[in-house]
C-alpha positions, 0 to 999 in steps of 0.5 A: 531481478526485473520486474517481470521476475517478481511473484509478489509485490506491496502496492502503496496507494497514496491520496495526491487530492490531499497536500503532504510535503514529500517527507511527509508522504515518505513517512506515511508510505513508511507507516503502510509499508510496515503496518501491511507486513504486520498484517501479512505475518498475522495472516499470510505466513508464505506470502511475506517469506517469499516477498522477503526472499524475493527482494521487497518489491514495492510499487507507489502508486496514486488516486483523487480521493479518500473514496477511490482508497476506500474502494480499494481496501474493500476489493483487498479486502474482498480478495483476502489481502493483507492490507493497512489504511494509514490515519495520520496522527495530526502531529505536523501537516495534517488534521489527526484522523486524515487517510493518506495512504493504503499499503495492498500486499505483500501478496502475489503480484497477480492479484494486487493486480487485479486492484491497482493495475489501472492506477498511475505511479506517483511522480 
């Protein structure tokens, strides 16, 4: 399936102005991940289904700030998507209570879209 082919998607939005070694931030788009299909399961029953079915589309992407994250979970959340901010617990690398990351959807890909679609992927 091409990326075209995909009705639904989860976009995780992960902060590059804060320092994660890539384990780190593997982790906490882990942690987004799962709690955004919990979010889903709670309240969007078709759209996790067909996102399963379909394969996990999944979609890392970035901003330069805790504003830019919080922005955007107000348009997902303006917009009725599943969606989950990540605090870090402050076991490791960071202080407790940092947001690292923002996992949008599984929701259909249009209006995931309509949030992220101008966001650069993470490299």
């Amino acid at each position: 399936m091409t990326g075209e082919e995909f009705r639904y998607t989860q976009n995780i939005v992960i902060r590059a102005d804060i320092h994660m070694s890539c384990g780190k931030m593997c982790a906490q788009v882990a942690h987004a991940a799962v709690a955004a299909c919990e979010e889903s399961r709670r309240s969007h029953k078709k759209w996790l289904r067909e996102w399963l079915r379909e394969g996990q589309r999944k979609v890392v992407l970035k901003v330069n700030s805790l504003d830019e994250l919080i922005g955007l979970k107000m348009e997902a959340d303006g917009l009725n998507i599943p969606n989950a901010l990540i605090e870090d617990r402050g076991l490791t690398e960071l202080p407790p209570g940092t947001v690292t990351c923002l996992a949008i959807g599984p929701a259909p890909k249009e209006l995931v879209d309509k949030i992220t679609g101008r966001l650069k992927l993470v490299d």
